[in-house]
KOLGU-4560 file (N, C-alpha, C; in nm, 3 decimals, padded with zeros to 5 digits):
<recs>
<n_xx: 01.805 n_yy: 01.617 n_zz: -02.206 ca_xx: 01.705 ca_yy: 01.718 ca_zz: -02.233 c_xx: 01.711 c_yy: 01.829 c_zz: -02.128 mol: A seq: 1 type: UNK>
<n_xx: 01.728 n_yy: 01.825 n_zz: -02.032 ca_xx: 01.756 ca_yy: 01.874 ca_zz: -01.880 c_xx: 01.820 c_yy: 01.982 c_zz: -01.918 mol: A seq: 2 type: UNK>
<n_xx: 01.967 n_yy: 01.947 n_zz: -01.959 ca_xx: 02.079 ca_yy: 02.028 ca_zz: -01.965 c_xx: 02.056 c_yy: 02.153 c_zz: -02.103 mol: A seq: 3 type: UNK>
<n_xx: 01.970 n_yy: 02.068 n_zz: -02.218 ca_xx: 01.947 ca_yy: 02.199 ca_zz: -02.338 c_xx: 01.897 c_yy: 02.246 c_zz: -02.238 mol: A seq: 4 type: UNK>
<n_xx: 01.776 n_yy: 02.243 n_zz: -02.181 ca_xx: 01.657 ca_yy: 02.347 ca_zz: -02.117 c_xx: 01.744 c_yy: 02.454 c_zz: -01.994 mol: A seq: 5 type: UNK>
<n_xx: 01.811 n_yy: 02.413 n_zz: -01.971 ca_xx: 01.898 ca_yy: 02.440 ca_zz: -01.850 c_xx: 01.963 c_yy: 02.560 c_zz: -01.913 mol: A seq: 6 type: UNK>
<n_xx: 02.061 n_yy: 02.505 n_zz: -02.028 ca_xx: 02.138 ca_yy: 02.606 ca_zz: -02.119 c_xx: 02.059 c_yy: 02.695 c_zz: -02.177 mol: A seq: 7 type: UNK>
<n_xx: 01.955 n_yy: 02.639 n_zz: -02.257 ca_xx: 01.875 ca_yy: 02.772 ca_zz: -02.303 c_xx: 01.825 c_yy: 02.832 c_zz: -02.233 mol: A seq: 8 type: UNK>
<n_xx: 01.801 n_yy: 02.844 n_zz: -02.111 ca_xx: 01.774 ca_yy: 02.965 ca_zz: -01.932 c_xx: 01.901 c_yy: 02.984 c_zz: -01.941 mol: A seq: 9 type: UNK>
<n_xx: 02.016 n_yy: 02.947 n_zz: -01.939 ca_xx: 02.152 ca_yy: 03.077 ca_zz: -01.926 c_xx: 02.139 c_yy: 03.134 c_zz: -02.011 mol: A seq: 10 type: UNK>
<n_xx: 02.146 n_yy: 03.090 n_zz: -02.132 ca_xx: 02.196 ca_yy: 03.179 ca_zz: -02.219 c_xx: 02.116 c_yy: 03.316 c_zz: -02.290 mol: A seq: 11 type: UNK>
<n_xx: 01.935 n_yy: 03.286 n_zz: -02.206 ca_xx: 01.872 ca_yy: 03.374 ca_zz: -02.233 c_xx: 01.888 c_yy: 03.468 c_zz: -02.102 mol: A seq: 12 type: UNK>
<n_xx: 01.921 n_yy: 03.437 n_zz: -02.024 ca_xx: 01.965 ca_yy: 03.514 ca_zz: -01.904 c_xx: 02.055 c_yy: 03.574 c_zz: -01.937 mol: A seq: 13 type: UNK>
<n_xx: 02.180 n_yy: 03.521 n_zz: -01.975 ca_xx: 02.305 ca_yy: 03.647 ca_zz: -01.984 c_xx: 02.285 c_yy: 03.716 c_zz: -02.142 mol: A seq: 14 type: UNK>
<n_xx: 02.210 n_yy: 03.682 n_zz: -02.223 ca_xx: 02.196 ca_yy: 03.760 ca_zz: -02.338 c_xx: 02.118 c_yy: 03.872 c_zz: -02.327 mol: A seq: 15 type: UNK>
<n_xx: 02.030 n_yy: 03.857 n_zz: -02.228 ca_xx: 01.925 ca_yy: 03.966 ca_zz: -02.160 c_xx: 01.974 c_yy: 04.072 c_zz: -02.082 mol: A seq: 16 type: UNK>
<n_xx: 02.070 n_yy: 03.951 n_zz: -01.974 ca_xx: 02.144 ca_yy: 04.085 ca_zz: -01.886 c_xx: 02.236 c_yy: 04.172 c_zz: -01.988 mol: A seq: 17 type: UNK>
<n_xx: 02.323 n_yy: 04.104 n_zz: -02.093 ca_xx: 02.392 ca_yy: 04.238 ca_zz: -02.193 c_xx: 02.322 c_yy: 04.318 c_zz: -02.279 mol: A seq: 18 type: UNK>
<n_xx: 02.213 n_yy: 04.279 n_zz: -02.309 ca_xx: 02.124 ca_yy: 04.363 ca_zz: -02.389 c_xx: 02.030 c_yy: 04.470 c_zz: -02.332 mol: A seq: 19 type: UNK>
<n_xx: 02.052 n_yy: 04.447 n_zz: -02.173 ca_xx: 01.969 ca_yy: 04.533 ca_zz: -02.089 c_xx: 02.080 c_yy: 04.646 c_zz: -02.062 mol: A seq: 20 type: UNK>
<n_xx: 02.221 n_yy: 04.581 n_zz: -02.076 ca_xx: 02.341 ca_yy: 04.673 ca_zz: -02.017 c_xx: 02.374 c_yy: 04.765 c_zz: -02.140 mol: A seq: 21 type: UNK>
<n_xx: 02.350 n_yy: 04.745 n_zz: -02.259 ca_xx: 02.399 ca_yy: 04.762 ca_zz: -02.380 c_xx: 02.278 c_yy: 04.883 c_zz: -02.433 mol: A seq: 22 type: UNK>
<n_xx: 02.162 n_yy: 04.822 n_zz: -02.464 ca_xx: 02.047 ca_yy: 04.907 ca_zz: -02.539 c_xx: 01.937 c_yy: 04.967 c_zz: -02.432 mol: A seq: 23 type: UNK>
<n_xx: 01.961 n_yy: 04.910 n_zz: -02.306 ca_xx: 01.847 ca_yy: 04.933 ca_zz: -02.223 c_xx: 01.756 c_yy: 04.849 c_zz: -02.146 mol: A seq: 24 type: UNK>
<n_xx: 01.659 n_yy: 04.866 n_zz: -02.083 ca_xx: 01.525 ca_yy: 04.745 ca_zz: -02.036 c_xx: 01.483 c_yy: 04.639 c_zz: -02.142 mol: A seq: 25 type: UNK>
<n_xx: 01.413 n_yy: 04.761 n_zz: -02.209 ca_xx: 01.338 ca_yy: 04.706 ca_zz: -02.344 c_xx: 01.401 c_yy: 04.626 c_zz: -02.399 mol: A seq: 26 type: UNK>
<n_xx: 01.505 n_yy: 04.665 n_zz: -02.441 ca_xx: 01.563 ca_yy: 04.527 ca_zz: -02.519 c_xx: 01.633 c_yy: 04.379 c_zz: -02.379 mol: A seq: 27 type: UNK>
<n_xx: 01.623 n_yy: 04.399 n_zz: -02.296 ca_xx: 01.661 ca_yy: 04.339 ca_zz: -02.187 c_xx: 01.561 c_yy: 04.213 c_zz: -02.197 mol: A seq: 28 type: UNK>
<n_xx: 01.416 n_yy: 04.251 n_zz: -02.103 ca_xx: 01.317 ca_yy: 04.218 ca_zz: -02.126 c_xx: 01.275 c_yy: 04.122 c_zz: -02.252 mol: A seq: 29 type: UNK>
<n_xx: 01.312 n_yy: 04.225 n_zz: -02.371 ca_xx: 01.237 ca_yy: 04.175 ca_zz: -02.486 c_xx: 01.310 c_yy: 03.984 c_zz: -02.473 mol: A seq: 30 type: UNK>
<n_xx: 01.404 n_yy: 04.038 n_zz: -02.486 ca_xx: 01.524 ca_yy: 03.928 ca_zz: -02.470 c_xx: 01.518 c_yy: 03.815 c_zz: -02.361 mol: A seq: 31 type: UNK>
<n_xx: 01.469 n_yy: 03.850 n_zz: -02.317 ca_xx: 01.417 ca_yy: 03.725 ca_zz: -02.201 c_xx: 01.283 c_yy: 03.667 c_zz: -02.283 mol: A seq: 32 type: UNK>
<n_xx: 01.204 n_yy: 03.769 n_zz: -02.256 ca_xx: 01.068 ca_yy: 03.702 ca_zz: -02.358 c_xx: 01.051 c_yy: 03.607 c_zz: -02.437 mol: A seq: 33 type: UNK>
<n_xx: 01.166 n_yy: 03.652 n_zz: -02.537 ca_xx: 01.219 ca_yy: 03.562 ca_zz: -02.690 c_xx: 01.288 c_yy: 03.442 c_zz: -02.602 mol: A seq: 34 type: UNK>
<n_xx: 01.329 n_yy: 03.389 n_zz: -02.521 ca_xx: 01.419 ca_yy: 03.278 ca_zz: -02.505 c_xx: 01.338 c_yy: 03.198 c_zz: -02.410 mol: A seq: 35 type: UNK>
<n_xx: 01.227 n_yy: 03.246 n_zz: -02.315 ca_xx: 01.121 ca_yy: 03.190 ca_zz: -02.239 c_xx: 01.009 c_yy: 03.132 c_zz: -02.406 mol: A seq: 36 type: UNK>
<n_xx: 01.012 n_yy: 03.226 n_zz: -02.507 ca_xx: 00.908 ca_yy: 03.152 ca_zz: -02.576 c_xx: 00.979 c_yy: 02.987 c_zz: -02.616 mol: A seq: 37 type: UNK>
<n_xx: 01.115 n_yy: 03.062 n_zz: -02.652 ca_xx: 01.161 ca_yy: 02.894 ca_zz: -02.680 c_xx: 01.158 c_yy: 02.737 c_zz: -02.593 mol: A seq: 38 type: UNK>
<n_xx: 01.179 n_yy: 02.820 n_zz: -02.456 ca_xx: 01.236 ca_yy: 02.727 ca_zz: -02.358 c_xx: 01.123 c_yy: 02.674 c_zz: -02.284 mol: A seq: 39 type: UNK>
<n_xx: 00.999 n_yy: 02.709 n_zz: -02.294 ca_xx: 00.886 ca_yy: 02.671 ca_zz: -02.234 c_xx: 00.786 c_yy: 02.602 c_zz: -02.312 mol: A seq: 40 type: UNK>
<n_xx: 00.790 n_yy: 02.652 n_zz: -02.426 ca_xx: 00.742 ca_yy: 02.512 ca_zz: -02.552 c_xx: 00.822 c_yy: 02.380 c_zz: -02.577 mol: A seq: 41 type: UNK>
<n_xx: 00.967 n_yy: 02.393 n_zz: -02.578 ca_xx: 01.056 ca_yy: 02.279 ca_zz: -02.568 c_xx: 01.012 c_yy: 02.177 c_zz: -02.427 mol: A seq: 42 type: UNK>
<n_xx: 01.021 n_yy: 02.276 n_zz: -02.304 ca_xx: 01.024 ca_yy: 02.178 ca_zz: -02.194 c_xx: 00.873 c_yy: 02.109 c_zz: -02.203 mol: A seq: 43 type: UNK>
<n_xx: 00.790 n_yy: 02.124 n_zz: -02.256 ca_xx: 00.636 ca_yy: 02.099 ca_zz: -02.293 c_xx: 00.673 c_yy: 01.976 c_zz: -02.370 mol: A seq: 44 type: UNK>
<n_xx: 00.754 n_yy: 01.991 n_zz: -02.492 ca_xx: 00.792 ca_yy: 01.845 ca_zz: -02.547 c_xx: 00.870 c_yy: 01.747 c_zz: -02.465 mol: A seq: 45 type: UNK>
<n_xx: 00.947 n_yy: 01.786 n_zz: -02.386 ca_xx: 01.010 ca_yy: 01.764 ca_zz: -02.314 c_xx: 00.974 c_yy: 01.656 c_zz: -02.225 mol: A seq: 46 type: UNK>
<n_xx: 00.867 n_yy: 01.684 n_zz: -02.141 ca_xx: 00.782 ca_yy: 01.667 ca_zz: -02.075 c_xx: 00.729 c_yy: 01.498 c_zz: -02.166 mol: A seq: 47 type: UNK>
<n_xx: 00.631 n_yy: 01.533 n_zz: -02.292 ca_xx: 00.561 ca_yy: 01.422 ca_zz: -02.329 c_xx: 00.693 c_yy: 01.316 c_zz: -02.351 mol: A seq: 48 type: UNK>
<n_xx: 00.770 n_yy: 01.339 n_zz: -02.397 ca_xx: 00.864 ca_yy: 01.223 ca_zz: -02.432 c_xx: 00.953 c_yy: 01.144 c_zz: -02.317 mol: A seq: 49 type: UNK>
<n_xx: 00.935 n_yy: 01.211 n_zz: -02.200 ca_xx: 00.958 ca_yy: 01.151 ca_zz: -02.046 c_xx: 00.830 c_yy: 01.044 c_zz: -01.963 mol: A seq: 50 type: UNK>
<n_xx: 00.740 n_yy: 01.178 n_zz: -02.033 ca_xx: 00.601 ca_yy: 01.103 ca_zz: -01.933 c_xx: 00.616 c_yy: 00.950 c_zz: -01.937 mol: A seq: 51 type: UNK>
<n_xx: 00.562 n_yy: 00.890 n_zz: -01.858 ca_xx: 00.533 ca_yy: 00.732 ca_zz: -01.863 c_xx: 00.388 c_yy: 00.768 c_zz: -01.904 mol: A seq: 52 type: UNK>
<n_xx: 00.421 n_yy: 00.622 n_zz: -01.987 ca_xx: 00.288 ca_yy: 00.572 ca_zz: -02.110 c_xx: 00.230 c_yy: 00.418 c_zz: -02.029 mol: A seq: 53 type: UNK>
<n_xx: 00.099 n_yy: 00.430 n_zz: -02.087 ca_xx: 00.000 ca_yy: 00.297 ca_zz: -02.004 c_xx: 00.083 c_yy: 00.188 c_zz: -02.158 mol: A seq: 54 type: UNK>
<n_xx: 00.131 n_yy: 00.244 n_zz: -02.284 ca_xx: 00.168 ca_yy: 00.165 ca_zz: -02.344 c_xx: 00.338 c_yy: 00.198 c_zz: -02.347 mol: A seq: 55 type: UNK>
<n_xx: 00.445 n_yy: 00.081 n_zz: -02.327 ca_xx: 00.565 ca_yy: 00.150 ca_zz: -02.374 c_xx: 00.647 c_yy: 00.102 c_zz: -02.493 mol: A seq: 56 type: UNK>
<n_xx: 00.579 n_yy: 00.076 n_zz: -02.593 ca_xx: 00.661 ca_yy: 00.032 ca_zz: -02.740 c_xx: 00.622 c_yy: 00.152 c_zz: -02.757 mol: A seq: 57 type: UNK>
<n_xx: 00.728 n_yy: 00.141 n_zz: -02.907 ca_xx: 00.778 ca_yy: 00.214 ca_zz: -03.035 c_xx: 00.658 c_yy: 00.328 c_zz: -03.040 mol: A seq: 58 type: UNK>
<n_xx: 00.511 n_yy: 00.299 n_zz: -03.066 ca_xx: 00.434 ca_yy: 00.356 ca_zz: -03.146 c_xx: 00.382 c_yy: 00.486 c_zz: -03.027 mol: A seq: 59 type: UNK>
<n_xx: 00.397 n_yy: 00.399 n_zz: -02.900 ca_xx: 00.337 ca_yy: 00.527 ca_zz: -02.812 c_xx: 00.429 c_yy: 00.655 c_zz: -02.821 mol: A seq: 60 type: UNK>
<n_xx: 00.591 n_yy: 00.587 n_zz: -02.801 ca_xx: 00.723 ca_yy: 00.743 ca_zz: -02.805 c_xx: 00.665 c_yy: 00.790 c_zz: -02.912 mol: A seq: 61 type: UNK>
<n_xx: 00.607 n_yy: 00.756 n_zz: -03.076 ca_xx: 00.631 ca_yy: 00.808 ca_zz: -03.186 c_xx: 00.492 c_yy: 00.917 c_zz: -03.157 mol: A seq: 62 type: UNK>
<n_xx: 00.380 n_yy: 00.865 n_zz: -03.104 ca_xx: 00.279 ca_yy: 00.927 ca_zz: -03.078 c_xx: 00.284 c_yy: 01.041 c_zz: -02.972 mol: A seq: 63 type: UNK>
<n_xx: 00.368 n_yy: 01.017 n_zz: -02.886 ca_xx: 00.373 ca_yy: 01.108 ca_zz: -02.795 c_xx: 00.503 c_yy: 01.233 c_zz: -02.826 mol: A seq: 64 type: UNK>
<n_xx: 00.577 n_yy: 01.175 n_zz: -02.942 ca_xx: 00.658 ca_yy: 01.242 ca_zz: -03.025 c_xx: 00.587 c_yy: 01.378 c_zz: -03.081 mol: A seq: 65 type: UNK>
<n_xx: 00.458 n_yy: 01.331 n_zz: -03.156 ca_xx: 00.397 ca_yy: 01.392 ca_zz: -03.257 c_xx: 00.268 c_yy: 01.464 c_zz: -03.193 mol: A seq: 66 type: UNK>
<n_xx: 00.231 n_yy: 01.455 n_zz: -03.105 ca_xx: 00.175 ca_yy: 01.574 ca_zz: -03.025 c_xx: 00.244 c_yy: 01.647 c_zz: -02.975 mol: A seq: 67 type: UNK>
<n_xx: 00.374 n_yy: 01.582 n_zz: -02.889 ca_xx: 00.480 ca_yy: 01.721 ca_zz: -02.854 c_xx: 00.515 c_yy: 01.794 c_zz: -02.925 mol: A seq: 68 type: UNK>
<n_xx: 00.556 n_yy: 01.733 n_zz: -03.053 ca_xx: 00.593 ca_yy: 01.901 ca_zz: -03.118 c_xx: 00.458 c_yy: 02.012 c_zz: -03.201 mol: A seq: 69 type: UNK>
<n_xx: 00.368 n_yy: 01.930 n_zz: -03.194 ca_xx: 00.236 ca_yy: 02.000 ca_zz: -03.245 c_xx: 00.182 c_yy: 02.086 c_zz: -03.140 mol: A seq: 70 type: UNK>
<n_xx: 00.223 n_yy: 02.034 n_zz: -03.002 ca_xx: 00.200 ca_yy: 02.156 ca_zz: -02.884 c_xx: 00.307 c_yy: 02.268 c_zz: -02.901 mol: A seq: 71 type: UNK>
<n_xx: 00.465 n_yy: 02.198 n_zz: -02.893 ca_xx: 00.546 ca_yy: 02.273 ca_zz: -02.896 c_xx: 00.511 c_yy: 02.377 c_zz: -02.997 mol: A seq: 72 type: UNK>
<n_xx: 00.496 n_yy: 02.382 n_zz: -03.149 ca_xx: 00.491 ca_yy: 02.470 ca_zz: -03.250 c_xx: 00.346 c_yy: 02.604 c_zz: -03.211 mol: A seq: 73 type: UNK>
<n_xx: 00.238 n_yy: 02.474 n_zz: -03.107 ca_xx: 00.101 ca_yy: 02.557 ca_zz: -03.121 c_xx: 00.133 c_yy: 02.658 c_zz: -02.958 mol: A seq: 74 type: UNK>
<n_xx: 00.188 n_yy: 02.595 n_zz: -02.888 ca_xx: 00.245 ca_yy: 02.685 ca_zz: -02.751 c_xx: 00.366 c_yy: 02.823 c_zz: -02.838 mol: A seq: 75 type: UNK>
<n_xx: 00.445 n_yy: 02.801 n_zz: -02.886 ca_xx: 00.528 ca_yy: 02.901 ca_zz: -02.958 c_xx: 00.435 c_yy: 03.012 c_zz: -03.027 mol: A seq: 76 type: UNK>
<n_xx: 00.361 n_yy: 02.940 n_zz: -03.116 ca_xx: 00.271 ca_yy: 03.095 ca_zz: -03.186 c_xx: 00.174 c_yy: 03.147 c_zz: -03.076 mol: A seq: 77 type: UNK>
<n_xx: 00.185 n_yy: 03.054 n_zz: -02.995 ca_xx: 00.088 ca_yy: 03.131 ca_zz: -02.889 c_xx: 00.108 c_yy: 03.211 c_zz: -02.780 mol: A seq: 78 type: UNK>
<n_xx: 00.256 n_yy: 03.186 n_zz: -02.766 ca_xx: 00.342 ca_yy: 03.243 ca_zz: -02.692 c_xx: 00.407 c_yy: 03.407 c_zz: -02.796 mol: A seq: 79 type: UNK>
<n_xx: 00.440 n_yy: 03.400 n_zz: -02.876 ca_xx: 00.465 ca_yy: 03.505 ca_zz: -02.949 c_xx: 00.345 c_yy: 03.565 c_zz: -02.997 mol: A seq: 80 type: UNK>
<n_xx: 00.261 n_yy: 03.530 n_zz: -02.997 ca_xx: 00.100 ca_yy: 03.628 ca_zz: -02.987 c_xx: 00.076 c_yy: 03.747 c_zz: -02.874 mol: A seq: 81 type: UNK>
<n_xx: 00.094 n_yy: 03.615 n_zz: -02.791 ca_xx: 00.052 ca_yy: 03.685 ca_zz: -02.670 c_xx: 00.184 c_yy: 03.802 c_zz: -02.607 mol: A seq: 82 type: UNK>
<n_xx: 00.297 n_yy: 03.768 n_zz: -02.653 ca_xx: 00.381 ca_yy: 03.915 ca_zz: -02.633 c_xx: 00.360 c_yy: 04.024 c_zz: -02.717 mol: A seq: 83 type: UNK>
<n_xx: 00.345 n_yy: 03.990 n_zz: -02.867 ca_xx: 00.344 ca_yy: 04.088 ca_zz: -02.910 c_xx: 00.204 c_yy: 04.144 c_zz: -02.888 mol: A seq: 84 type: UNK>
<n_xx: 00.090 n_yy: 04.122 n_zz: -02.861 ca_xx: -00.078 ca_yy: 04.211 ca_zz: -02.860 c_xx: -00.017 c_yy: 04.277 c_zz: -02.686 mol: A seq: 85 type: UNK>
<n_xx: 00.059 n_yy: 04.207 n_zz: -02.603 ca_xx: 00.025 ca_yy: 04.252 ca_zz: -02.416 c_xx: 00.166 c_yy: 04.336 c_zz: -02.379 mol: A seq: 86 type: UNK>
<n_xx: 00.271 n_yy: 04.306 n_zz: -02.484 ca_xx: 00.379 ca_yy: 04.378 ca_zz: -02.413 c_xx: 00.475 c_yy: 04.505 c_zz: -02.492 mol: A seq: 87 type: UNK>
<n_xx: 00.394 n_yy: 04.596 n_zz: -02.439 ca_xx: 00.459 ca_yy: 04.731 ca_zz: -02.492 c_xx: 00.540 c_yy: 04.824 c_zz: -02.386 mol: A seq: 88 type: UNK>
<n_xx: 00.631 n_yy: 04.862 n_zz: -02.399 ca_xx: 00.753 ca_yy: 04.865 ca_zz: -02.531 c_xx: 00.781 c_yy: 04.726 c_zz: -02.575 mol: A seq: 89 type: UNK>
<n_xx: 00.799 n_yy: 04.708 n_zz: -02.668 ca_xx: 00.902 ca_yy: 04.583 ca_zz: -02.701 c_xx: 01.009 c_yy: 04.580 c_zz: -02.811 mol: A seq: 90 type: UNK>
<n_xx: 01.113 n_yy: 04.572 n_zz: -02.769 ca_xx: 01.236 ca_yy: 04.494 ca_zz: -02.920 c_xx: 01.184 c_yy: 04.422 c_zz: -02.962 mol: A seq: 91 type: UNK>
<n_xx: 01.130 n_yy: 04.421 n_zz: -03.115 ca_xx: 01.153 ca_yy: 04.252 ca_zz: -03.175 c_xx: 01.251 c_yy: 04.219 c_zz: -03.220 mol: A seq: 92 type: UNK>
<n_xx: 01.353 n_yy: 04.305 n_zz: -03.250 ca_xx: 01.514 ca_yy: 04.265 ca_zz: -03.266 c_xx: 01.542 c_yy: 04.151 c_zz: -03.117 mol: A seq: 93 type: UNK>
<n_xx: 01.540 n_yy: 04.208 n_zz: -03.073 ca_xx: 01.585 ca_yy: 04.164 ca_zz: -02.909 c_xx: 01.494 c_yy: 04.003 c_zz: -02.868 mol: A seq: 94 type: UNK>
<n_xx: 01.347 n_yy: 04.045 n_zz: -02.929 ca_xx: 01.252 ca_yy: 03.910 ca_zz: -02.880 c_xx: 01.327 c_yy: 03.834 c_zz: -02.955 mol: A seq: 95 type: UNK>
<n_xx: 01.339 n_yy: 03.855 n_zz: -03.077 ca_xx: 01.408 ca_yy: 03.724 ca_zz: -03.178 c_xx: 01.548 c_yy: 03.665 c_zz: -03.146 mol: A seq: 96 type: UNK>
<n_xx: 01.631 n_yy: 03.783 n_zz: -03.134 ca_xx: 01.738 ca_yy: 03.732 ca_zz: -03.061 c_xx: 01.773 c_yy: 03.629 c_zz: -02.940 mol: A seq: 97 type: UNK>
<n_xx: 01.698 n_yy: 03.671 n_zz: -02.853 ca_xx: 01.659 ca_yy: 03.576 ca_zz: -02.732 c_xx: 01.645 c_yy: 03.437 c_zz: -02.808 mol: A seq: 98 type: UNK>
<n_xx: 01.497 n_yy: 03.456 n_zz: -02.922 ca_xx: 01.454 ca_yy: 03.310 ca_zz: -02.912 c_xx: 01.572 c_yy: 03.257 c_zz: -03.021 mol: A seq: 99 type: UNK>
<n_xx: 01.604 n_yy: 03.344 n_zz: -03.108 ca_xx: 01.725 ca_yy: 03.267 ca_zz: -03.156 c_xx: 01.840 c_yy: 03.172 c_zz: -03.067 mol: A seq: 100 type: UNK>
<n_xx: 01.878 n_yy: 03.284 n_zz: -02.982 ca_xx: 01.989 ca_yy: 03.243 ca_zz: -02.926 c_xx: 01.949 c_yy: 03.083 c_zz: -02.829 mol: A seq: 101 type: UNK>
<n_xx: 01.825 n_yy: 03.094 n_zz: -02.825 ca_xx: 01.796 ca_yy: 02.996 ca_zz: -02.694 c_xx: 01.791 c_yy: 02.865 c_zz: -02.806 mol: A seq: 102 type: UNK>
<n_xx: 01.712 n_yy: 02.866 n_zz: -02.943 ca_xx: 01.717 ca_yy: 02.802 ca_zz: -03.053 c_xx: 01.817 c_yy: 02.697 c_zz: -03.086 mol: A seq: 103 type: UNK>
<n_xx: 01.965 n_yy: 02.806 n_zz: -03.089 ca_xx: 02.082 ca_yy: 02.769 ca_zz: -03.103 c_xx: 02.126 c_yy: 02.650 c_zz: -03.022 mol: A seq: 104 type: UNK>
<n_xx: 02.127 n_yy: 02.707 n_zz: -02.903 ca_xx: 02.139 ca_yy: 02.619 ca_zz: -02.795 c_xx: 02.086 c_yy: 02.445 c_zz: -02.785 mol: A seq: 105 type: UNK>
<n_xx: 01.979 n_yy: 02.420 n_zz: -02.858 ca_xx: 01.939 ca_yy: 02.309 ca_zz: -02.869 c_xx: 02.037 c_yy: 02.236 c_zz: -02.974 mol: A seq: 106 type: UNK>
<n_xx: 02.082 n_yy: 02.347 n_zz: -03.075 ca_xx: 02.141 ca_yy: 02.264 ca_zz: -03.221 c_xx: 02.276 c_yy: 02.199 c_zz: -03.130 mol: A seq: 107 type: UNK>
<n_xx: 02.282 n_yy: 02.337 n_zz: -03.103 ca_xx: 02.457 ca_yy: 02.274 ca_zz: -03.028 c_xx: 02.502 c_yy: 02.172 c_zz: -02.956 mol: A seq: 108 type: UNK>
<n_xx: 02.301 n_yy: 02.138 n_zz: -02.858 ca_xx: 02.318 ca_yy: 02.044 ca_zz: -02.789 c_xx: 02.306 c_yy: 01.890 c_zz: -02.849 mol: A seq: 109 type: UNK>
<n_xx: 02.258 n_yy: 01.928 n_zz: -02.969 ca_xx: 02.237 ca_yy: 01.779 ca_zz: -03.062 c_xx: 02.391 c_yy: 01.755 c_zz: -03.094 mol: A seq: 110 type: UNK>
<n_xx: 02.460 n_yy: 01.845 n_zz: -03.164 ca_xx: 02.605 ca_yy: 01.822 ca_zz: -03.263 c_xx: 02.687 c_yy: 01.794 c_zz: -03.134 mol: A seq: 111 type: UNK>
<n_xx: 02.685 n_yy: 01.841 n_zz: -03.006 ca_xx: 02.787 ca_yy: 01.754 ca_zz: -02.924 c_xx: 02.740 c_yy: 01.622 c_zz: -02.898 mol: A seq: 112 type: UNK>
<n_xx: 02.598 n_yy: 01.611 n_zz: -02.887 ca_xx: 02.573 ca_yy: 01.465 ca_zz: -02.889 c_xx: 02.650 c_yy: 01.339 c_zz: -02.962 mol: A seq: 113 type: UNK>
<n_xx: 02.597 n_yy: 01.380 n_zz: -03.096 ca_xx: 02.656 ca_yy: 01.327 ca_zz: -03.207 c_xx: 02.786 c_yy: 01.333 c_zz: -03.181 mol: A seq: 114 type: UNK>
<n_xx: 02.868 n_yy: 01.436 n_zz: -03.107 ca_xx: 03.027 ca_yy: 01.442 ca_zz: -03.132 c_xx: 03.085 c_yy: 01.349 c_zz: -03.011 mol: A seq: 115 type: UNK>
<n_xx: 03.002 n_yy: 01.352 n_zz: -02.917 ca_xx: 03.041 ca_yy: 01.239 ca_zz: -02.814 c_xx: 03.021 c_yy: 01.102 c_zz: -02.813 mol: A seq: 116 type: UNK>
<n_xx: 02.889 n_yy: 01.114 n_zz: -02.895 ca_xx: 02.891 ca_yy: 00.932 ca_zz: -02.944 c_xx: 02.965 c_yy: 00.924 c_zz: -03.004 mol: A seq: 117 type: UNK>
<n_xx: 02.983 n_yy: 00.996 n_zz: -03.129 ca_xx: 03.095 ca_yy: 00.903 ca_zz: -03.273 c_xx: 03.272 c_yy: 00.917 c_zz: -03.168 mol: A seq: 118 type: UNK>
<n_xx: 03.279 n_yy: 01.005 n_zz: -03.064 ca_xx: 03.438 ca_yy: 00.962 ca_zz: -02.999 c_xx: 03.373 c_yy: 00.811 c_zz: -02.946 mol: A seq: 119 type: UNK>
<n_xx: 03.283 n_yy: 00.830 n_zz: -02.856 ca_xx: 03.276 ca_yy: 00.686 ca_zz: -02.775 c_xx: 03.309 c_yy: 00.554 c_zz: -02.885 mol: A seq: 120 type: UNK>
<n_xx: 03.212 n_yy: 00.567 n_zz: -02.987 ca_xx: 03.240 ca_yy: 00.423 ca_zz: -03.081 c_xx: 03.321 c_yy: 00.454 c_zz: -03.124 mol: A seq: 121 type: UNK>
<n_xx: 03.427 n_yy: 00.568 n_zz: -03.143 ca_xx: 03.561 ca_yy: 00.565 ca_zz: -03.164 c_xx: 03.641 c_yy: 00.505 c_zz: -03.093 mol: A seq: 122 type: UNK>
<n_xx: 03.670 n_yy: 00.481 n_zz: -02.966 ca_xx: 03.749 ca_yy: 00.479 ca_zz: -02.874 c_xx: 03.680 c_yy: 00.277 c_zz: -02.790 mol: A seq: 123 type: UNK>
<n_xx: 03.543 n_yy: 00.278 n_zz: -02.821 ca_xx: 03.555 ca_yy: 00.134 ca_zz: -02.809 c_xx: 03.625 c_yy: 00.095 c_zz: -02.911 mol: A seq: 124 type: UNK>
<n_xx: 03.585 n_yy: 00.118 n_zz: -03.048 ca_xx: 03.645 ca_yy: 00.067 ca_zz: -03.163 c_xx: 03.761 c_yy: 00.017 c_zz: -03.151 mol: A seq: 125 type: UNK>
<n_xx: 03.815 n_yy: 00.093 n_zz: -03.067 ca_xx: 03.983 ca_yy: 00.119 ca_zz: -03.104 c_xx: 04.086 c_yy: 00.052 c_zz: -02.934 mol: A seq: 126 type: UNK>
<n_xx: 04.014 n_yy: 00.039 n_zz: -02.901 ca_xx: 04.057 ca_yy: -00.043 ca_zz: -02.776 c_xx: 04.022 c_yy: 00.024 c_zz: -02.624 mol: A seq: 127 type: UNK>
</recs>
C-alpha cells in the first residue's frame, strides 16, 4: 500500500512539474490538487485496513474495509468541493488529470500484483 501511495506522490509531482513547464502555474497547481485529492483519501483507507483492531477475524478487516472506502469516496467529494468553491484560477483539465493519473497508478499497482503472484506460483509450480 506504501509504495501505490508513494507512486501516486511521484507521479503527481512530475505530472505537475510538466504541466507547470508546458501550460503554466495554473495548470501546475491544478495538477497537484487533482492527485493530492486521490492520494489522501486512499492513504485514509489505507490507514483503516492497517490499524490494529480490539477484534482480528475476518468480519472486523471486512468492516473496517467498508468504512474505508465510504470515507475514502466521502473525503474525495469533499476534497474536490473544497477546490473547486476556494481555488481560483483553476484547470479542471489539469485537476482531473492529476487525479486521473494518480488513479492509474493504483490500477497498475494491483495488475503487477497479480503479475508477480501468478510468476511466483509459476515458478514454484515448476520447480
Amino acid at each position: 500500500m506504501l509504495k501505490v501511495l508513494v507512486g501516486q506522490i511521484g507521479v503527481g509531482a512530475v505530472l505537475a512539474a510538466v504541466l507547470w513547464g508546458l501550460l503554466g502555474p495554473v495548470a501546475g497547481y491544478s495538477a497537484l490538487l487533482g492527485s493530492l485529492t486521490c492520494v489522501i483519501p486512499n492513504g485514509f483507507l489505507a490507514l483503516r485496513l492497517v490499524a490494529p483492531r480490539r477484534d482480528p477475524g475476518a468480519r472486523a478487516l471486512i468492516r473496517a474495509a467498508y468504512i474505508g472506502e465510504l470515507g475514502k469516496l466521502g473525503l474525495t467529494v469533499l476534497m474536490f468541493s473544497i477546490v473547486f468553491v476556494l481555488v481560483r484560477p483553476l484547470s479542471a483539465g489539469a485537476l482531473f488529470a492529476g487525479f486521473i493519473a494518480a488513479q492509474l497508478v493504483t490500477l497498475a499497482g494491483l495488475l503487477l500484483r497479480d503479475k508477480l503472484e501468478t510468476e511466483e506460483t509459476t515458478s514454484n509450480n515448476h520447480g
